[in-house]
C-alpha positions in Angstrom: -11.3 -8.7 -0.9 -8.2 -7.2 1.3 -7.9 -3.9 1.9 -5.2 -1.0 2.4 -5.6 1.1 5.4 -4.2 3.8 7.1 -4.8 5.0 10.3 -6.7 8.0 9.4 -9.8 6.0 8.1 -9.2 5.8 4.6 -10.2 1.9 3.3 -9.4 0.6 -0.4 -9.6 -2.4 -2.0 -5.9 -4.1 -2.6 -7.0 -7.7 -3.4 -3.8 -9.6 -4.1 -2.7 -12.2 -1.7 -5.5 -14.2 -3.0 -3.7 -14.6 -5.9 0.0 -14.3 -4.9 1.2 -16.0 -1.4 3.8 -13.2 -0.7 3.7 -9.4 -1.7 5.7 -6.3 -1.8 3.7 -3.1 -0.4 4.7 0.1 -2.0 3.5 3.8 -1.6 4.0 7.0 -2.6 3.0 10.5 -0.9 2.0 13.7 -2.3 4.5 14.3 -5.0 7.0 12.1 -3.7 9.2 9.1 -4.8 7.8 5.0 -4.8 9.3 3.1 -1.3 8.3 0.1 0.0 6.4 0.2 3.2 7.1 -3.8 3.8 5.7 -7.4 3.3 2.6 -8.6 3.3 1.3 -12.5 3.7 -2.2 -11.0 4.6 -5.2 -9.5 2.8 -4.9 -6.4 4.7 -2.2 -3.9 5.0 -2.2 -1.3 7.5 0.2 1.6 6.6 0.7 3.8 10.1 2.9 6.2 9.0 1.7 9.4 10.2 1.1 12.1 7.3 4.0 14.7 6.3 1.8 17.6 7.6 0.7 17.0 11.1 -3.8 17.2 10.7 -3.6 17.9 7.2 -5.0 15.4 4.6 -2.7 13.9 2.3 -2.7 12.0 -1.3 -1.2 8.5 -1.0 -0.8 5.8 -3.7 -0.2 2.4 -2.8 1.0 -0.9 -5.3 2.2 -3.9 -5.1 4.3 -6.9 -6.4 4.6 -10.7 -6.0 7.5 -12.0 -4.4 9.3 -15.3 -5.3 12.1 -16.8 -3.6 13.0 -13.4 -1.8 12.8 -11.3 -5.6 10.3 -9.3 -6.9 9.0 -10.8 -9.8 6.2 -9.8 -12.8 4.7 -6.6 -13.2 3.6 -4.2 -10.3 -0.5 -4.2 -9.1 -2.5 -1.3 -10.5 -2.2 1.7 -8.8 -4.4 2.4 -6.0 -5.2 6.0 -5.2 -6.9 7.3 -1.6 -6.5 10.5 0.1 -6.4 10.1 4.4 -8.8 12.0 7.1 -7.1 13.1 10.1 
């Protein structure tokens, strides 16, 4: 089972690497817009952006894609919601 972290504590369950070599992390803050946070090969993904408001928790979502060839191909993961602990 891999996992999405931040450095806050927060630990989810993003299982997909298993099942696709190469993926596209994604993530989304508070009320703001989808960007990708980068590439994984791994089960894990560590996302160490620090949050918008220094100390203050914040809602992320996180999903992700397979990657073919350098392209983003089928649909995008379910949507994985967690909220980080300063």
């Amino acid at each position: 089972m891999g996992i999405a972290r931040d450095n806050w504590g927060t630990v989810s369950p993003l299982d997909l690497t298993e099942t696709f070599g190469l993926i596209a992390v994604g993530s989304k803050r508070s009320a703001g817009t989808w960007e990708q946070l980068g590439i994984s090969q791994t089960a894990e993904y560590v996302d160490a952006r620090a949050p918008i408001a220094a100390g203050q928790p914040e809602q992320r979502e996180y999903r992700a894609q397979e990657i073919q060839n350098s392209a983003r191909v089928g649909a995008t993961s379910a949507i994985l919601s967690v909220v980080t602990v300063p």
